[in-house]
N, C-alpha and C positions, 0 to 999 in steps of 0.2 A: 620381807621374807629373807629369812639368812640364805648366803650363797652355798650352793651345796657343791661348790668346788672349795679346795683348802687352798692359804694362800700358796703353796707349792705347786698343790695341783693346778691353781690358776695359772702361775709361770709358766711350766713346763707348756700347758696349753696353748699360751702364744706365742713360743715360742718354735711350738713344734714344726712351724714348716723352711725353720733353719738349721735344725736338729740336725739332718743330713751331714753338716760342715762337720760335725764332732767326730765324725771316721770318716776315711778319705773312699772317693767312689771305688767301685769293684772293678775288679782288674781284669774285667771285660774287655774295657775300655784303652786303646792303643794308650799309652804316653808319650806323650812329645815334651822335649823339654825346650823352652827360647830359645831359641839360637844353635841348638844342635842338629836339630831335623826339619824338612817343609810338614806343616799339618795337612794331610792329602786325605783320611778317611773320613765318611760321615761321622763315624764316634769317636773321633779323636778328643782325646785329651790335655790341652796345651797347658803343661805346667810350666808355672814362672822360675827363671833360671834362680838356682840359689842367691848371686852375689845382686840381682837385682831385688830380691823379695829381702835380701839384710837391710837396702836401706830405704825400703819401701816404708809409709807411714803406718801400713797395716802389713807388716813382714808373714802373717800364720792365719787361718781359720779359726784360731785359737784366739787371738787378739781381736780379732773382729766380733767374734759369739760373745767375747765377754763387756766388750761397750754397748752391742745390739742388747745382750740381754737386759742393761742398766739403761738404755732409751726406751726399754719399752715397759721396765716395771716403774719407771719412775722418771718420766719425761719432763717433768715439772725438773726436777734436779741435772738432768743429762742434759738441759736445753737452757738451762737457766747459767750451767758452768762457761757455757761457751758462749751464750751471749754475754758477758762480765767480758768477754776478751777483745768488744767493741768501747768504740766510748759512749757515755750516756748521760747527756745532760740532769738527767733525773733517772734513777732506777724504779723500775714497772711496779706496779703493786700488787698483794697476793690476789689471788692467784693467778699462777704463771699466764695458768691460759681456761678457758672455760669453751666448752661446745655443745652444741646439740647437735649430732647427724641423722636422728632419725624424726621425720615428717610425720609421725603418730605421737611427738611429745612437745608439738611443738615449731616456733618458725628456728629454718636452721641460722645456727649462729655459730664463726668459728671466731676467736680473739687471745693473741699471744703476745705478751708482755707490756699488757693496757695498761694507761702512765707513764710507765717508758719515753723518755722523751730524746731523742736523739734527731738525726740527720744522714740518711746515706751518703751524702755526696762530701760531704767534713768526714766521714770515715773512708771512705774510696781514694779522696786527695788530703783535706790537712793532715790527717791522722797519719797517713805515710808518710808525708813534707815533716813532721814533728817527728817522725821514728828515725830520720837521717837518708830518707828514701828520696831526695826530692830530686837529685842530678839521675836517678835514674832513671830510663829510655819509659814512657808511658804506652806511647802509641810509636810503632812505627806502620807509617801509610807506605803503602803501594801502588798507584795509579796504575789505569787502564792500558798505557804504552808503558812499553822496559824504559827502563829510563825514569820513570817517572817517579817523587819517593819524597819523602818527608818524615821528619822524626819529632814528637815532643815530649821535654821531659815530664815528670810529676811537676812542678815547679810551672813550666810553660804552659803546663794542661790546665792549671788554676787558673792563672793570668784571664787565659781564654776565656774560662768556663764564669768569672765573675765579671767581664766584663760583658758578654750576656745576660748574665742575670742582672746588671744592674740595669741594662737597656730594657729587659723582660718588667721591671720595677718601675720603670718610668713612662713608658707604657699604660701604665696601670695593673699590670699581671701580678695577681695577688696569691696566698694562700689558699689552695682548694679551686683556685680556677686552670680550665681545661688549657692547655698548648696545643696545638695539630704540629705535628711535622712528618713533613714529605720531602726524603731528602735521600739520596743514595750513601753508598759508602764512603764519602769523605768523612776525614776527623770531625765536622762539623755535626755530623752525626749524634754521637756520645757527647761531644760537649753539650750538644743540644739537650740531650736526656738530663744530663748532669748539672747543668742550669737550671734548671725545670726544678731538679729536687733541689737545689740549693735554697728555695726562695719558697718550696710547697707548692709549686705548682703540679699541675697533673699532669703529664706527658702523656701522646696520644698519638705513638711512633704509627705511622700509615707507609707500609711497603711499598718505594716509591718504582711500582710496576702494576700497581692498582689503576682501571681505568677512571674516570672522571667521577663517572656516577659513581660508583663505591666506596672515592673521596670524599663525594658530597652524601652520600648516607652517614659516614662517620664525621662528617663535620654538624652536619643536623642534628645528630645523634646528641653530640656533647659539646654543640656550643661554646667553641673555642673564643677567646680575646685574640686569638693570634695564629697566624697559619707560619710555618717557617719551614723555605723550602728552598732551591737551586735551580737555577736557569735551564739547565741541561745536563746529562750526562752520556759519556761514551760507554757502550760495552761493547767489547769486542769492535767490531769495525764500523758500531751500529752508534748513531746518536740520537740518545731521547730526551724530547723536549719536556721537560717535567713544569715548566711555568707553562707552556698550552693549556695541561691538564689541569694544572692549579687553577687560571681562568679559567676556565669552565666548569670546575668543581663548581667555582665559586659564585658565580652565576647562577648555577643552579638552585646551589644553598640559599642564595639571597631570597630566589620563585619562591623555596619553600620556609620563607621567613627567618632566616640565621644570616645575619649579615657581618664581615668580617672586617672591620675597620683594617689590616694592619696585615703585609703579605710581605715579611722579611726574606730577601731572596739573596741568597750567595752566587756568586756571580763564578764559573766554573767555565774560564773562556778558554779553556783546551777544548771544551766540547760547543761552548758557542758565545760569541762576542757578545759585549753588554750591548753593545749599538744593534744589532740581529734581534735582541731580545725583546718580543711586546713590553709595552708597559702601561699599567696606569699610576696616572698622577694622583699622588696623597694620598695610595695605598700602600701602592709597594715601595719597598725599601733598601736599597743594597747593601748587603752584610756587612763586606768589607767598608764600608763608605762611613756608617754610622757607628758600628761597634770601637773604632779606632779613638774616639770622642770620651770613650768610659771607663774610669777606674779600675783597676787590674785586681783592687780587692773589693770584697761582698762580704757584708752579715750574714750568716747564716740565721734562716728561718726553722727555728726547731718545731720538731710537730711531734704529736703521742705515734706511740708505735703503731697504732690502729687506723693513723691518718691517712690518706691517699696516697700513693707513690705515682701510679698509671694505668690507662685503660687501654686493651688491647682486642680490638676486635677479630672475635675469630667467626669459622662460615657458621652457618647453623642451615639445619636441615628444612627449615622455614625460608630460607632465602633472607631473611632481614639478619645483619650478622650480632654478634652476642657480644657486647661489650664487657672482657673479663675484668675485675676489680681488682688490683693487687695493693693491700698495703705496705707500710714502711718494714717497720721491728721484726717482724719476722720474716718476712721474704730476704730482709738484707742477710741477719742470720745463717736462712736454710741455705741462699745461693751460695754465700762465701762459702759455708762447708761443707758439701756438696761440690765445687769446684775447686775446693782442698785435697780431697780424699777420692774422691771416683778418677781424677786425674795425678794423682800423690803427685801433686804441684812441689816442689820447691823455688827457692826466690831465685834460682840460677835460670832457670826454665826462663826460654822462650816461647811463648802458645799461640797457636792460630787457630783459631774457628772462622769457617768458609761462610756459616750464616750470616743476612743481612739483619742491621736490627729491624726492619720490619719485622722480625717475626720475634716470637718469645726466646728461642737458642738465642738472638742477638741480644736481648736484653738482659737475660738471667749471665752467659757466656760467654759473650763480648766483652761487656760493657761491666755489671756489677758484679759479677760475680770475683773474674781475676781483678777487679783493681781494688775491691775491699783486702784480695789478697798481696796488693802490690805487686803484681804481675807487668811483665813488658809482652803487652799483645799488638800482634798483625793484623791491619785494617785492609781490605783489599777492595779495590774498587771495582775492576774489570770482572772478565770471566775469563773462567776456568779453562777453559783450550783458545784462549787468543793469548799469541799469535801463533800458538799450536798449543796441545795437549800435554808438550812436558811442563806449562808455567805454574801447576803449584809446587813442581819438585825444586824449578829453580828458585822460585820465590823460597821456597824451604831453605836449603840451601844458603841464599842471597842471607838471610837474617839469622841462619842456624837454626830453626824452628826445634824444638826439642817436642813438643805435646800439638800433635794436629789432629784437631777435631771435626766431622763434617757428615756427609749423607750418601746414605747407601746409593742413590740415585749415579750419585758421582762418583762413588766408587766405581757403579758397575759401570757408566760413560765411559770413563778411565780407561776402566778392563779392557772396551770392546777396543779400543783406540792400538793398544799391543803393547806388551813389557818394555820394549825400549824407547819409549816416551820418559819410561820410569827410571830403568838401568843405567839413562847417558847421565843420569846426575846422582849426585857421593849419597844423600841425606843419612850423613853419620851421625848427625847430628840430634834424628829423631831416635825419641826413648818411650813415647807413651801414643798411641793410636786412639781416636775417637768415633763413635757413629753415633748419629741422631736422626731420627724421621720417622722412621719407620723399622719395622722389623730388617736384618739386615739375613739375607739366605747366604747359607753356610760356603756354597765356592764364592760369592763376591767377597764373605769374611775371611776366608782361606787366600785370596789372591792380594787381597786388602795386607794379609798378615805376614805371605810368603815374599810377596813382590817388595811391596811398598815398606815393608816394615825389616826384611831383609832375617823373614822369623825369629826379631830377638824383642820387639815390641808388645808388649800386652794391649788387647783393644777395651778398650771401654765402650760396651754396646747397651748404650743407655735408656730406658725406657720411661720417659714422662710427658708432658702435654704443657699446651698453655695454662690451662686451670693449676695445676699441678704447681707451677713457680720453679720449678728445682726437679731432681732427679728423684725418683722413687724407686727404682728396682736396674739397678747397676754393678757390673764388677768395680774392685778394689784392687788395681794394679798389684801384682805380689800377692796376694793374699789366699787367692786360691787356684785349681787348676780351672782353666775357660774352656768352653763347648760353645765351636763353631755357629754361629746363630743363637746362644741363647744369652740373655741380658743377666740372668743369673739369679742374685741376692739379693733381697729389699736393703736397702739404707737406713740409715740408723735413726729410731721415732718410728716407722713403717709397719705395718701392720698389712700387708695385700691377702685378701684370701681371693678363694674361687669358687662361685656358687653356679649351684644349676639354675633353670627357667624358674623356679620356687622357691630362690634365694636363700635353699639349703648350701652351707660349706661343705666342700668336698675335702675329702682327706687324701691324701698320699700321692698319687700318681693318677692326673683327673685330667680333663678337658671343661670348662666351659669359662663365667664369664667373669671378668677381671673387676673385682670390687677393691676397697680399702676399707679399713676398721679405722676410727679414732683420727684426730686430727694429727694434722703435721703444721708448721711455724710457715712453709712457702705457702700452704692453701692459698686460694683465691676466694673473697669473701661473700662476694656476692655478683651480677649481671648487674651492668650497670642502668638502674630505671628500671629493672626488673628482676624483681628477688623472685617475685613466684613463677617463671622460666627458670632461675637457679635451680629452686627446688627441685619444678616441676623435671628437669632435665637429667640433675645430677644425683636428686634424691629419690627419688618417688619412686626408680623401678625395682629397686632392693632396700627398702625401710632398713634405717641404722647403718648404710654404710654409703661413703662415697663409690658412684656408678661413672667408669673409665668409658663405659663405652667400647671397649679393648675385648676380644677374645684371647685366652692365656690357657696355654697348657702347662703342666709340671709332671717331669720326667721323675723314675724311679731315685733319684739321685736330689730331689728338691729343686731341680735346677728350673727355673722358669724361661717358656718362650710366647712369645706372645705370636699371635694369629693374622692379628689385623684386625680391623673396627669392626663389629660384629654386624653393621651394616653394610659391610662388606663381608658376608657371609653369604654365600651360596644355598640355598636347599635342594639338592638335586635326590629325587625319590625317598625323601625321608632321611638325606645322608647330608646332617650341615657340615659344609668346606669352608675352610678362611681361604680367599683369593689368594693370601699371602702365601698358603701351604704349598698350591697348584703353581704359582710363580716361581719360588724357589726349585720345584720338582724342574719347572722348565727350563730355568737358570742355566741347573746342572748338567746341560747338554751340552757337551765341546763346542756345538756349533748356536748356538744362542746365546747374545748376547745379554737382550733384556726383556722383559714381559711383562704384562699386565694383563690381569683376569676380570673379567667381567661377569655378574651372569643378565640373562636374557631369555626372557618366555618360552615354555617347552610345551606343547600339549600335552605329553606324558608324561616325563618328569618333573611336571612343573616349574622348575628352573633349570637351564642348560648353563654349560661353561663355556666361556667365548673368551678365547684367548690372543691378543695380541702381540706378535711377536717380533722381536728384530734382532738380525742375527746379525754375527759377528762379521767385519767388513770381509768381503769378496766372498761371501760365501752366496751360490745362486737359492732362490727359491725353488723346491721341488717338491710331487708329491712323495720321493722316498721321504726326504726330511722332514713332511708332517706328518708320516705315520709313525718314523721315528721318535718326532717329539712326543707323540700321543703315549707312544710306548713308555716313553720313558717316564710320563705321570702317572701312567697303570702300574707299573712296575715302582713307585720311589711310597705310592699314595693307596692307589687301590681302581679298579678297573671304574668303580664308582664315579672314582674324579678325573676320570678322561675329560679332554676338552671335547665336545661338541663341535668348535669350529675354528679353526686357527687363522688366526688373518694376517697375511703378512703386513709390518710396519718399518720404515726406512727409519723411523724415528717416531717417538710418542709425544701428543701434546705436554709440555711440560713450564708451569710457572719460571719466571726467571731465577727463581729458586730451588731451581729443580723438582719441587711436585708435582707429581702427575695427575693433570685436571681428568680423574675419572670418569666424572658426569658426564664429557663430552665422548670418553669413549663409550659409554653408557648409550649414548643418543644413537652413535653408530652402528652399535652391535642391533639397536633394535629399529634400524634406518627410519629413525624421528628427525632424518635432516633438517626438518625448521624451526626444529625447537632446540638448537645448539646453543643458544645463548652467549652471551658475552665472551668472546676470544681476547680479548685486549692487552689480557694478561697473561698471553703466552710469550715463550721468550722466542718460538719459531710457530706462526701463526698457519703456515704456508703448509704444514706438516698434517693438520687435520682436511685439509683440497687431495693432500696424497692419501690419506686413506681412503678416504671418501672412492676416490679412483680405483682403490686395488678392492674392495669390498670384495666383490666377487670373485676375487682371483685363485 
């Protein structure tokens, strides 16, 4: 049946919920320009200062609608130009890329640039060693005590990176077999990832703050030849034994038949002597011991674009986690440029992101993303307020950091900590601001922009997932004017709409839930051992497009913000709330530092709001201050999404990565004290015994 849109009308169609860019918003809205004014109202509009939007990569709203338009009517061409700008041992075959997204025509299938025969890791290092790049700084480390530091070049980084893989090679570690690594932020880290790809292996980065058993579900899971990890590591003042838990992983693994010949372990004796360290005999391995033995160069193992890169387990609402698929050609692609243009990277730039590669931020934004670009990145080992709370401004500072990327979480830590943590040090040197995690509420972005950024920084508050590979829906430094808390404009290829419970699109100015039309090059292809959980999960609740999971609102202006996971949605009398709305509502009170929203069984309402709350240091608990706070979510939201009960909290359970384990406040709110489940992985375990205590307070 002929399409009864025309191909014009079809354009304009997808393009319509960017359409907004082509006139500038209404002048409703304050304007702020970089650097001349703090951004203080809720409708501020921070526009980028002129001399930094000249030499921005996307300087106009103008520049940007006219490449988004040419990604999205002809993605095959728009994705096909800049992958040419990689090397390729073989160029892909037609076509570029081929998909099914919808579960009624079929199994889903995504595949971009198959034939394609390349190598991330000979793009990441030799391909900048051949460009003249090779004396330039790759990694500079920063260990857990001042003092502490390390530098290596492009050049040095290879050395490294192939005298692992060729140890990974003799071994036995072949093509398309799995690696496990559990290993903190040392360099050894990325090399480790970058080994892995040089040779086709799979890498199978495990956040080394997972406990035992969650080690040995992902070692089960995918059947590693090889585990590769570190004896110990310090954070803050704290040292963890990361080979205990590797023994016992492994143990376990064995009970449930996965046995691991081979437990290469880096010996990290700031945090604990080799002689201290368990061992067994004709498993384990000391890195330094035997890696010094092997050749400084490696063949590269070329594999099709389609080939395995890594598997990344993330939680699933089943308890057993979901091992995402990434492969090679297109994820290297969407990263690099995506970490080109959402941060208008230049090669002068020095970048830091705060994430550990345990998680997907460290893989796609550590690791592959800036060094496809030749980037000199900051590895950080420690945390973030040891040996107080001004250490990533002097770590800033210490390196010149130009582009610091990280998580609202930290921001708002930061915040409650007080500005002159922030003000005793210059960072003149920063020009581009980052968020990741989660939605970021408008005063942690305003304080983020005012304080830290000294209002002349643009933030990039970036909205994607592990599935995702890369960025979907981000500002373009320069390009356009930003609104405090929202993440803004899809990325180029992107197609997000917004549908109701009926998986109708909404048009204009909507609320509900955050789909994607049509493939993008980072997708994720499939669960690993389980394609129909992919489906089942990501396809099946809105037939024909990828399901985020995400609730997303879009203001009169196109601007999108997102809500927070729609499982995290509230129904209080018929009125769905994102937790996320209620927390920012809470934020924004002088005397609140940080919050977390739960809900929790209502006879009436069916679901109450149970809010968690910790306020900013010395401030007492009072009931003026929680009818205050009540007030002031009646007043930002609607009397609807008042909280029901406010609990005071000194501090919130949070992973050493700063997410906050919800589920355990979840357990709280509805005092299931004995079903808290596994703490192991907090980064202050001691903080859920303090709630537990102030419950009734």
């Amino acid at each position: 049946m002929a399409d009864p849109l025309t191909n014009g009308a079809r354009s304009s169609h997808r393009l319509r919920h960017v359409s907004s860019l082509a006139a500038p918003p209404p002048s409703r809205l304050n304007a702020v320009v970089l650097g001349d004014a703090l951004a203080s109202e809720e409708h501020d509009l921070v526009i980028p200062k002129p001399d930094f939007s000249a030499q921005a990569h996307f300087p106009s709203p103008a520049k940007y609608l006219d490449l988004y338009k040419q990604s999205i009517e002809d993605p095959a061409g728009f994705w096909s130009d800049i992958a040419s700008q990689f090397y390729w041992k073989q160029k892909w075959a037609s076509p570029v890329y081929s998909e099914n997204m919808d579960v009624r025509e079929g199994r889903i299938n995504i595949e971009w640039f198959k034939g394609g025969i390349t190598n991330i890791c000979y793009n990441c290092l030799d391909a900048n060693i051949a460009a003249g790049n090779g004396e330039k700084i790759a990694i500079y480390w920063e260990g857990n005590e001042l003092g502490a530091d390390a530098t290596l070049t492009y050049n040095q980084l290879l050395h490294k990176v192939c005298q692992l893989a060729n140890y990974l090679k003799d071994i036995g570690v072949r093509k398309g077999d799995a690696v496990v690594i559990y290993q903190p932020m040392l360099m050894e880290l990325p090399i480790a990832m970058l080994a892995c790809a040089r040779i086709g292996a799979v890498h199978s980065v495990v956040f080394a703050g997972f406990s035992s058993e969650s080690l040995s579900q992902r070692i089960v899971d995918c059947k590693p030849k090889v585990v590769l990890t570190c004896n110990a590591v310090k954070r803050g003042p704290k040292v963890i034994n990361l080979k205990d838990i590797v023994d016992a992983a492994l143990a376990e693994s064995a009970k449930n038949g996965t046995v691991v010949d081979v437990c290469l372990t880096y010996a990290n004796e700031s945090a604990l002597t080799k002689e201290s360290t368990k061992w067994v005999e004709g498993r384990d391995i000391w890195w330094q011991d035997i890696l010094s033995k092997y050749p400084n160069s490696c063949d590269v193992e070329w594999v099709d674009a389609e080939d395995p890169l890594f598997l990344l387990y993330t939680s699933g609402s089943t308890g057993k986690p979901k091992g995402v698929l990434h492969t090679t050609g297109g994820y290297m692609v969407y990263t690099a440029t995506t970490f080109k243009y959402a941060f208008d990277y230049k090669p002068s730039d020095v970048y830091w992101c705060t994430a550990d590669c345990g998680w997907i931020t460290g893989h796609s934004y550590v690791t592959y993303g800036p060094m496809l670009n030749g980037a000199t990145v900051v590895v950080f080992e420690g945390a973030p307020n040891y040996p107080d709370s001004g250490r990533c401004w002097d770590i800033v500072d210490k390196y010149k950091v130009s582009i610091f990327y990280t998580a609202p979480t930290l921001v708002r830590s930061l915040m409650r900590e007080g500005d002159e943590f922030v003000t005793r040090y210059s960072r003149k040197s920063l020009r581009v601001l980052g968020s990741v995690g989660e939605p970021i509420n408008p005063s942690a972005w305003r304080w983020f922009f005012n304080v830290v950024g000294d209002s002349r920084c643009p933030i990039s508050d970036t909205w994607w997932q592990t599935e995702t590979g890369g960025f979907l829906i981000t500002p373009l430094p320069g390009a356009w004017p930003q609104k405090p808390g929202s993440a803004t404009f899809p990325f180029f290829g992107v197609q997000p709409v917004i549908v109701d419970e009926k998986g109708a699109e909404l048009e204009g100015e909507c609320s509900g839930y955050l789909c994607v039309k049509s493939s993008w090059p980072g997708a994720f292809r499939t669960l690993y051992g389980d394609h129909e959980r992919y489906e089942t999960t990501y396809f099946s609740a809105f037939p024909g497009y990828y399901f985020s999971g995400d609730g997303c609102s879009r203001d009169k202006d196109g601007y999108h913000w997102l809500t927070g996971r729609v499982d995290d949605v509230i129904n209080v009398s018929g009125h769905r709330i994102g937790t996320a709305e209620v927390e920012s509502a809470l934020v924004s009170h002088p005397q609140c530092a940080e919050a977390a929203v739960v809900g929790v069984e209502h006879e009436v309402k069916g679901q109450g709001i149970y809010a968690f709350v910790t306020l900013v240091e010395g401030v007492p608990y009072s009931d003026d201050l929680r009818k205050s706070l009540i007030m002031n979510v009646r007043k930002q939201i609607g009397a609807f999404a008042a909280p029901d009960k406010i609990h005071w909290a000194p501090g919130l359970p949070k992973t050493r990565s700063g997410k906050i384990m919800r589920r355990i406040l979840r357990k709280i709110a509805s005092r299931q004290l004995d079903e808290l489940g596994d703490t192991s992985t907090l980064a202050e375990p001691g903080v859920v015994d303090q709630l537990i205590a102030l419950a009734d307070s």
